[in-house]
Backbone as CSV, one residue per row, in Angstrom:
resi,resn,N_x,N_y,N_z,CA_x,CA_y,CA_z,C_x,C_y,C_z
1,UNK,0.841,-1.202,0.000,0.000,0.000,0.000,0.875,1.250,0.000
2,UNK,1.879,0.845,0.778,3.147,2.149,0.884,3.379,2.471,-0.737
3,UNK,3.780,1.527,-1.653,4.181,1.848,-2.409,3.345,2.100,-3.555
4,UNK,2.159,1.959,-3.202,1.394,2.578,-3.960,0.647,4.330,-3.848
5,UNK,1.237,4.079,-2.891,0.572,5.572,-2.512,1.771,6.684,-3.230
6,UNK,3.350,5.962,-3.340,3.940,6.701,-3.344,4.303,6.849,-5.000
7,UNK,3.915,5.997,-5.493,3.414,5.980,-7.194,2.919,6.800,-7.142
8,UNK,1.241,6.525,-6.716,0.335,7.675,-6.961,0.819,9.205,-6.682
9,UNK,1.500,9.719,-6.088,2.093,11.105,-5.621,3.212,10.931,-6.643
10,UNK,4.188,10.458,-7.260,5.112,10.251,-7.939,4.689,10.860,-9.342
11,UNK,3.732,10.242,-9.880,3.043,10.266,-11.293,2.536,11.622,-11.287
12,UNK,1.413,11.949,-9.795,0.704,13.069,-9.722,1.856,14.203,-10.256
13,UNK,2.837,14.531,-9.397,4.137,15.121,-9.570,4.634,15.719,-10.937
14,UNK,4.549,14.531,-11.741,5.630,14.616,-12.979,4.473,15.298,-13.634
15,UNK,2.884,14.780,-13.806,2.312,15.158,-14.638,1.785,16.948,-14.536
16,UNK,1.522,16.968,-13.258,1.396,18.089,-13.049,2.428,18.846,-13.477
17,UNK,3.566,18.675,-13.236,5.016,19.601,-13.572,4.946,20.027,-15.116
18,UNK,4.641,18.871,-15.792,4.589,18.865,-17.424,2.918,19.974,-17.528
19,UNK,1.913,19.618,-17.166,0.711,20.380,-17.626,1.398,21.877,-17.212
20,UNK,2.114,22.026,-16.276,2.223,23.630,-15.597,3.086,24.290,-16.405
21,UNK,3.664,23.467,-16.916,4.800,24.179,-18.042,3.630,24.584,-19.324
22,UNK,3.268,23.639,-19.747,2.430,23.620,-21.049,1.279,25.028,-20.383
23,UNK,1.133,25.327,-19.563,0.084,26.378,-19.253,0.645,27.585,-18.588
24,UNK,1.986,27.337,-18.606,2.487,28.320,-17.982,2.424,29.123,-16.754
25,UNK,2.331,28.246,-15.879,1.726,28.295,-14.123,3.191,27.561,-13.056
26,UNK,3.240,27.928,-12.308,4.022,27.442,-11.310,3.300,26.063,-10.389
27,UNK,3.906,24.833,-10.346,3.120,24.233,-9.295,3.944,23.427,-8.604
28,UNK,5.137,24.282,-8.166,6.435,24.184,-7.264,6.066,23.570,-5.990
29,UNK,5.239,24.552,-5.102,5.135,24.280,-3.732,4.542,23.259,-3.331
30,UNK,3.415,22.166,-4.689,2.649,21.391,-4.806,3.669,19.867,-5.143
31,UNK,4.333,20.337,-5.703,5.433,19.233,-6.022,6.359,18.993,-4.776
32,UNK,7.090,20.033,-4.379,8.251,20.050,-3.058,7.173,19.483,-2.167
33,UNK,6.296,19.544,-1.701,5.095,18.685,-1.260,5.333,17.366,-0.845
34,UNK,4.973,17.173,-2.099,4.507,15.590,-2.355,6.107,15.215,-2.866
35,UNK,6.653,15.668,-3.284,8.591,14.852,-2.417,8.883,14.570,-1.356
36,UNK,8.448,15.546,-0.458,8.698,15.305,1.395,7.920,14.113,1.188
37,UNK,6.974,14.224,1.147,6.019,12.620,1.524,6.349,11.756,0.766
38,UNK,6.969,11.619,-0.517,7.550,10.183,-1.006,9.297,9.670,0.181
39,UNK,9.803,11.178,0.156,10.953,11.149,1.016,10.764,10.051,2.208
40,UNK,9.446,10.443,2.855,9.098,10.007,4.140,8.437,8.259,3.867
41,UNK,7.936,8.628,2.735,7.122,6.752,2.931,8.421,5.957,2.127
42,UNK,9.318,6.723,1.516,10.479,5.615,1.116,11.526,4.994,2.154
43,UNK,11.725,6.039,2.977,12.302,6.235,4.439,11.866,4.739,4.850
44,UNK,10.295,5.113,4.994,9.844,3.720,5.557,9.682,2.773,5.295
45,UNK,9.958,2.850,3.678,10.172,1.393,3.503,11.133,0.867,3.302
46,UNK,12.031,1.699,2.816,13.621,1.200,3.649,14.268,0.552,4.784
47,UNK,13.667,1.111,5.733,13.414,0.886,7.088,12.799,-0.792,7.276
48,UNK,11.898,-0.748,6.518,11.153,-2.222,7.060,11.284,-3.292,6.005
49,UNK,11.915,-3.057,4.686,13.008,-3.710,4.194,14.250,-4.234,4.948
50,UNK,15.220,-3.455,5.261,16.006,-3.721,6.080,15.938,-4.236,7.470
51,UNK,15.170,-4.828,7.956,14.109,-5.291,8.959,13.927,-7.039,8.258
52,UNK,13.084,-6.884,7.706,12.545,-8.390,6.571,14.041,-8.736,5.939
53,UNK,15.000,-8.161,5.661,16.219,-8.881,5.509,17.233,-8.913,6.348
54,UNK,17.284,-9.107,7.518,17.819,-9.396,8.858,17.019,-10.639,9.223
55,UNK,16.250,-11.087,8.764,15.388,-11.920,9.261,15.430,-13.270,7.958
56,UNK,14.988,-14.732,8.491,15.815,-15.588,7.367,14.456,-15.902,6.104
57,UNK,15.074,-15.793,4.983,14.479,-15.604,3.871,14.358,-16.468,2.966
58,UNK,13.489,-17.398,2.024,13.862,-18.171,1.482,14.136,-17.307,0.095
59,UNK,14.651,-18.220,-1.035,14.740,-17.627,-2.215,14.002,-16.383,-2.611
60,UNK,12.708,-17.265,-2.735,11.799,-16.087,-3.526,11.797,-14.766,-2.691
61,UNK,11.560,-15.009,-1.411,11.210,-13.812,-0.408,12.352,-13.010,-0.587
62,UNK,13.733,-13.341,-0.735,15.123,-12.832,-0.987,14.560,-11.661,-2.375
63,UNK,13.875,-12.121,-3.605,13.875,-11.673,-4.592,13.099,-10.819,-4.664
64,UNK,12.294,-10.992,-3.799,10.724,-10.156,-3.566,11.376,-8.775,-3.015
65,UNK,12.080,-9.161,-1.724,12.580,-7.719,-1.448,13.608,-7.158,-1.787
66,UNK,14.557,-7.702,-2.545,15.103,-6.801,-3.627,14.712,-5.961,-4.908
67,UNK,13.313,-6.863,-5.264,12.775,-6.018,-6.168,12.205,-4.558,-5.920
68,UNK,11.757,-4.783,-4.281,11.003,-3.836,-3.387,12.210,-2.838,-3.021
69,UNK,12.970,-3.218,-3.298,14.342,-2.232,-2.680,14.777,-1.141,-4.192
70,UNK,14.932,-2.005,-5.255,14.701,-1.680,-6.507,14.148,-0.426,-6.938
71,UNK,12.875,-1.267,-6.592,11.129,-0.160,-7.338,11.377,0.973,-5.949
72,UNK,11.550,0.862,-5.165,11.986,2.068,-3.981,12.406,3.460,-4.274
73,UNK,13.833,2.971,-4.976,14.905,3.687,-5.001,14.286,4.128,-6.652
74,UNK,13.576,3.727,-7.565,13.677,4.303,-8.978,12.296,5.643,-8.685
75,UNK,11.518,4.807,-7.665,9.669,5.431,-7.428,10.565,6.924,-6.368
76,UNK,11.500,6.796,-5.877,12.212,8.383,-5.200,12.767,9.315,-6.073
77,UNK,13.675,8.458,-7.049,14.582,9.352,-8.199,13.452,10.200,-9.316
78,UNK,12.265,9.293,-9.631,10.815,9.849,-10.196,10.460,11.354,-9.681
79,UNK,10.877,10.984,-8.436,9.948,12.296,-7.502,11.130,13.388,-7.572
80,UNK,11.991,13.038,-7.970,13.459,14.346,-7.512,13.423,14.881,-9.307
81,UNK,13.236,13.704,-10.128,13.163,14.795,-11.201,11.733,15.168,-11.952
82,UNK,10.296,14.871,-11.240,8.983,15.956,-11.040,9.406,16.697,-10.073
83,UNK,10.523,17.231,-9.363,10.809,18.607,-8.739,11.644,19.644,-9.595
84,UNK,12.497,18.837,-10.324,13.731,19.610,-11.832,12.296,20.029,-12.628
85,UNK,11.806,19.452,-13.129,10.691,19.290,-13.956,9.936,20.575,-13.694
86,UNK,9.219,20.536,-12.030,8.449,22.103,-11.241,9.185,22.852,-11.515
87,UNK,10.525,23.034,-10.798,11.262,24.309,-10.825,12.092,24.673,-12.204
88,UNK,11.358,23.918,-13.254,12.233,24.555,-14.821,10.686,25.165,-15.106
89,UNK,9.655,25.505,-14.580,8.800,25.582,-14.663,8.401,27.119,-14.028
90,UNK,9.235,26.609,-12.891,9.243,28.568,-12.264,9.897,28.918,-12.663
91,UNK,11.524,28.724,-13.087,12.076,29.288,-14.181,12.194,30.231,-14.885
92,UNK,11.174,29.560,-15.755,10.852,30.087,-17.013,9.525,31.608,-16.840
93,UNK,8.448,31.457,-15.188,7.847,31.910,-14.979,8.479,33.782,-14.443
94,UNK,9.702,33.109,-13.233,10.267,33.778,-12.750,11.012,35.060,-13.833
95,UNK,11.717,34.327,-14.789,12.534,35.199,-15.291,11.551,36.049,-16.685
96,UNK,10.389,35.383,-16.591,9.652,35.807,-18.247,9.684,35.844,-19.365
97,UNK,10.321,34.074,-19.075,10.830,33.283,-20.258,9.289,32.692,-20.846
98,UNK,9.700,32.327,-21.664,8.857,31.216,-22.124,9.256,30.625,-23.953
99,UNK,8.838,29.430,-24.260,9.162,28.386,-25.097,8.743,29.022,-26.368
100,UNK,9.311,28.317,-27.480,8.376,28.836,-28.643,7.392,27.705,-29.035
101,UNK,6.784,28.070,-30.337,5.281,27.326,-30.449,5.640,26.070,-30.390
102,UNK,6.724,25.515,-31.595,7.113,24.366,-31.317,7.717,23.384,-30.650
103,UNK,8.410,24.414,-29.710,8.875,23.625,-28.664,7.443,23.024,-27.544
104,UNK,6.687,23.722,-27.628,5.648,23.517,-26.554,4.781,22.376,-27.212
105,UNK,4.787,22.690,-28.523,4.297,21.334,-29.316,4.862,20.038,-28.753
106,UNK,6.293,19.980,-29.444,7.172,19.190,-29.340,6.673,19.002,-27.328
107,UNK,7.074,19.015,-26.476,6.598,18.633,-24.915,5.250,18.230,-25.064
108,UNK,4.672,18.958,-25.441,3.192,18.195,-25.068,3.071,16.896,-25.895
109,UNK,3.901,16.454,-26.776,4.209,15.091,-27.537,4.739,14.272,-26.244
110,UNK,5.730,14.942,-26.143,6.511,13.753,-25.070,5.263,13.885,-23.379
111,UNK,5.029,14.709,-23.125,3.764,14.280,-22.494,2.985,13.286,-22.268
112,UNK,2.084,13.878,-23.038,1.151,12.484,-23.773,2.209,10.462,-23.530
113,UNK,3.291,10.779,-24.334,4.061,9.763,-24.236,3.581,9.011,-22.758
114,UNK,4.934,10.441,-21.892,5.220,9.302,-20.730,3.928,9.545,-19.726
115,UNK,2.930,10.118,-20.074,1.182,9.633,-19.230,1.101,8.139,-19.944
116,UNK,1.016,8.028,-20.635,0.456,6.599,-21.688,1.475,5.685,-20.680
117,UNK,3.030,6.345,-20.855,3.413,5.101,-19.768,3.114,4.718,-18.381
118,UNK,3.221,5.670,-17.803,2.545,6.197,-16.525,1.388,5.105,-16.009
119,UNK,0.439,4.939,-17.021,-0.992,4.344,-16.794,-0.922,2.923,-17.455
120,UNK,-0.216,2.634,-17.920,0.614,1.288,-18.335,1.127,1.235,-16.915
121,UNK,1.863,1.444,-16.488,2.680,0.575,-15.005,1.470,0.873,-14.248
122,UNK,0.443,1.681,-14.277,-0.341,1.639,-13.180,-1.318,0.422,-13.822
123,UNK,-1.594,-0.016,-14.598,-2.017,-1.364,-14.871,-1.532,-2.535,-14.549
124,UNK,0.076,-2.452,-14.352,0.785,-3.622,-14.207,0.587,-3.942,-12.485
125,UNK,0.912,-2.259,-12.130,0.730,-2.774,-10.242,-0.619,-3.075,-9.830
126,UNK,-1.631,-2.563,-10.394,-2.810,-2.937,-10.055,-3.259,-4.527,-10.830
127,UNK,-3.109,-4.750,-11.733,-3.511,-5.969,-12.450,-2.786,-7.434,-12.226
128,UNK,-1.724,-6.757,-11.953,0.123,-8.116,-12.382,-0.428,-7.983,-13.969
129,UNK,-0.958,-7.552,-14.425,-1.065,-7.690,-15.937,0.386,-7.504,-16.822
130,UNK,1.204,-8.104,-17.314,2.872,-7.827,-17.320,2.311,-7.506,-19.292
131,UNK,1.376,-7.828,-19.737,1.441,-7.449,-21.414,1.556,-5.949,-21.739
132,UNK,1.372,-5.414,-20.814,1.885,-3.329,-20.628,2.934,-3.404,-20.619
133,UNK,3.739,-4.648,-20.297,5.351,-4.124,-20.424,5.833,-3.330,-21.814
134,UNK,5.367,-4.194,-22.796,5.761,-3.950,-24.073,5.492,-2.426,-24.729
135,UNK,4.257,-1.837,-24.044,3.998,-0.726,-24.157,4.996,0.733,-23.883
136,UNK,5.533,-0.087,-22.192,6.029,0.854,-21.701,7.531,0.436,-22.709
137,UNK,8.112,-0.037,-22.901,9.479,-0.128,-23.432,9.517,0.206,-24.747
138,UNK,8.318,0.119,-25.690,8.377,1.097,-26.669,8.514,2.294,-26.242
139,UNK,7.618,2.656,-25.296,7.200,4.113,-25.166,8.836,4.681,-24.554
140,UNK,9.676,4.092,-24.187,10.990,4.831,-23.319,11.747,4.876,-24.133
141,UNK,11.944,3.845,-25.394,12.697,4.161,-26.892,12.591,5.165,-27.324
142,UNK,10.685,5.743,-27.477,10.387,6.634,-28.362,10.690,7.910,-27.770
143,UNK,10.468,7.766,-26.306,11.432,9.049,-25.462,12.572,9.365,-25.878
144,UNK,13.482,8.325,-25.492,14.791,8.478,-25.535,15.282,9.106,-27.282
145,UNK,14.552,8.763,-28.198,14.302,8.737,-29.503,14.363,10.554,-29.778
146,UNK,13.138,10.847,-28.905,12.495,12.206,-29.367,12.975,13.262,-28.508
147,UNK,13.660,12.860,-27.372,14.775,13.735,-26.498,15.532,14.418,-27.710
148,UNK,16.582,13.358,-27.764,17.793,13.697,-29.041,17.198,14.491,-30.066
149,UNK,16.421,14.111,-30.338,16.041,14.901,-31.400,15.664,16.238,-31.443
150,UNK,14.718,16.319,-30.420,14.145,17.957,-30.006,15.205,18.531,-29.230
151,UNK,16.227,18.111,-28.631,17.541,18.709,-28.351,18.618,19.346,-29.463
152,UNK,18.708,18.642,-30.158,19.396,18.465,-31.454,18.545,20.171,-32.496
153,UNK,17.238,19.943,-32.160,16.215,21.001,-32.706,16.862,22.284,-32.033
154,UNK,16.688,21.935,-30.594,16.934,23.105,-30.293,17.936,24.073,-29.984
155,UNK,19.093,23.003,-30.139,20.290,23.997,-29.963,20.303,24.841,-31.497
156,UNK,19.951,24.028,-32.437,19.301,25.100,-33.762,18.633,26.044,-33.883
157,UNK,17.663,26.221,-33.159,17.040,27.543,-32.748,18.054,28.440,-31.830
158,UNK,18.660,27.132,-30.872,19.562,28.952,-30.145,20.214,29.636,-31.005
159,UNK,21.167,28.503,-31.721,22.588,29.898,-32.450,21.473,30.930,-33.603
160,UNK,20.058,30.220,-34.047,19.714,31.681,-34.793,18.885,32.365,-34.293
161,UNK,18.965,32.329,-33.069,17.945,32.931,-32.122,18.458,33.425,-30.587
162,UNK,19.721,34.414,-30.432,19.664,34.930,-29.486,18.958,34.718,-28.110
163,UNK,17.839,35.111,-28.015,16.471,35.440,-27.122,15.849,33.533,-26.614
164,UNK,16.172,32.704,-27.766,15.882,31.352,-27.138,16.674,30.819,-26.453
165,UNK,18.068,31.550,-26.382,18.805,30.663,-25.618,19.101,30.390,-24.012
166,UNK,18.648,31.531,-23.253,17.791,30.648,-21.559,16.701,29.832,-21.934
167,UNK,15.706,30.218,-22.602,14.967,29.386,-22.143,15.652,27.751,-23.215
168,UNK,16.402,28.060,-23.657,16.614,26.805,-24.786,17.336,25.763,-23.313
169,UNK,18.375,26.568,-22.123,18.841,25.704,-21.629,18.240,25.241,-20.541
170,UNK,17.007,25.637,-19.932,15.872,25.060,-19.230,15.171,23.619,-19.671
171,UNK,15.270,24.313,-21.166,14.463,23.131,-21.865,15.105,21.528,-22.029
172,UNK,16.513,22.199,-22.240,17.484,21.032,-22.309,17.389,20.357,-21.025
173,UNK,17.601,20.963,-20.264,17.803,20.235,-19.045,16.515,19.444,-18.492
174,UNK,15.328,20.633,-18.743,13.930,19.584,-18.713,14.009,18.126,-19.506
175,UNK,14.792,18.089,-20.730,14.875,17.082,-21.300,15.409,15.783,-21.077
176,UNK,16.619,15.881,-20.496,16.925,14.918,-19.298,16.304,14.517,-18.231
177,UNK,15.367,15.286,-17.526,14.497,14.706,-16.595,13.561,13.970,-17.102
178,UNK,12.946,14.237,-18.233,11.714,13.411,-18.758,12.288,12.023,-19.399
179,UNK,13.321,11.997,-20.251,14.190,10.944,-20.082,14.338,10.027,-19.397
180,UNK,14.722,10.533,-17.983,14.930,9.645,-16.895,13.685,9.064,-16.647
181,UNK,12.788,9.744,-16.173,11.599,9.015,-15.600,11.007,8.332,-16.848
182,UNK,11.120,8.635,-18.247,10.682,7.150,-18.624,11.926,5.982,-18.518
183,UNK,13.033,6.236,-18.241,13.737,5.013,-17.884,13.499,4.526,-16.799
184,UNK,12.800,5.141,-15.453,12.598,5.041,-14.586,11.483,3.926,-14.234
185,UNK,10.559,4.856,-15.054,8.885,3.804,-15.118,9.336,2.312,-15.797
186,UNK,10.667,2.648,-16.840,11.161,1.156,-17.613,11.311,-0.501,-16.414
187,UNK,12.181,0.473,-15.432,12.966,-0.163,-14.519,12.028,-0.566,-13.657
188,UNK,10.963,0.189,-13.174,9.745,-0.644,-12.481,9.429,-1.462,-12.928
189,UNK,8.297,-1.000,-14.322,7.717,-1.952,-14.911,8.607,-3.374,-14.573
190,UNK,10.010,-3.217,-15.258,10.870,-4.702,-15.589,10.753,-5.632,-14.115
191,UNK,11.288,-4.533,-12.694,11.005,-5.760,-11.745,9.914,-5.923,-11.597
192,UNK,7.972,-5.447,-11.831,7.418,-6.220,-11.201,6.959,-7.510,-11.980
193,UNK,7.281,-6.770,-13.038,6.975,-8.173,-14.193,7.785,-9.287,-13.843
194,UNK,9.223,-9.272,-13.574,9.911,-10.421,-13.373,9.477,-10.790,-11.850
195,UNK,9.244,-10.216,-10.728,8.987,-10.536,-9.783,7.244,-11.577,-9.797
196,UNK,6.556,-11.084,-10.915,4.700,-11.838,-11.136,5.580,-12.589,-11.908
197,UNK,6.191,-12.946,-12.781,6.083,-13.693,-13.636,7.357,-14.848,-14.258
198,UNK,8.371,-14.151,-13.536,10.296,-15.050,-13.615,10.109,-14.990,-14.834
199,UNK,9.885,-14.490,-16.228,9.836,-14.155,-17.094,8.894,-13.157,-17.552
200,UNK,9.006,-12.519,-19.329,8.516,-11.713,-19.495,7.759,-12.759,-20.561
């Protein structure tokens, strides 16, 4: 239940961070938020991990809570970059920046993306349904795919564009965070599937 709660605040996080950009709103204090509280329920399950492995384990139970140690540590790193994510968000608010048309295009693509993945792993933890895997591991290609690329875009717009180039390096750096967390959601997905299923 811990770790579902801390999904649910995890996802809430990223998506919100991405809509606030696309609308051009701050939703910083809402995010730093709901980090303290993943901070705190990862804490605890760290805590009672390390507890259940002091204690004697057979195989599977060995595997079970390594996976749990795993999905822990990727469901925290989620939440640290929906905070990069918020604060490229005030940013851009703070200084009275903002994106051009296509760049905002281009994000609300990768958006869309990693929600689709998002609700794929939330099928897998709620279902054990492991046939979303395939979904989500396209979908972190096509990330990783469309990063490079809209990076690649945009350092093209800076050199002929003066005036894009803060916000060009916000964007960049937003780009690596969204990155991550679909490698992130990858790395879940993979242990709970192998943990339901010792194969895919």
């Amino acid at each position: 239940i811990a770790m579902s709660n801390m999904f649910d605040l995890v996802q809430s996080s990223v998506q919100k961070g991405l809509v606030a950009i696309l609308e051009h709103r701050s939703v910083l204090d809402e995010v730093s938020n709901n980090e303290r509280q993943v901070n705190t329920i990862s804490n605890g399950i760290s805590k009672n991990l390390m507890l259940i492995m002091s204690s004697n384990m057979n195989m599977q139970e060995s595997k079970q809570v390594s996976m749990l140690f795993k999905t822990n540590i990727d469901m925290e790193r989620m939440s640290d970059h929906a905070v990069n994510i918020a604060e490229a968000g005030n940013k851009l608010i703070e200084s009275d920046l903002s994106f051009s048309v296509d760049t905002y295009d281009d994000l609300e693509n990768l958006s869309k993306i990693v929600v689709e993945s998002f609700n794929a792993l939330n099928n897998i933890i709620n279902t054990g349904d492991s046939s979303f895997f395939k979904l989500i591991e396209n979908n972190e290609k096509l990330i990783d795919e469309l990063c490079a690329k809209y990076r690649d875009t945009e350092i093209e717009r800076m050199s002929e564009d003066k005036k894009e180039s803060k916000a060009g390096v916000i964007y960049s750096e937003m780009l690596i965070d969204i990155e991550r967390v679909g490698d992130h959601i990858m790395n879940v997905a993979e242990s709970l599937c192998e943990s339901y299923e010792g194969q895919f």
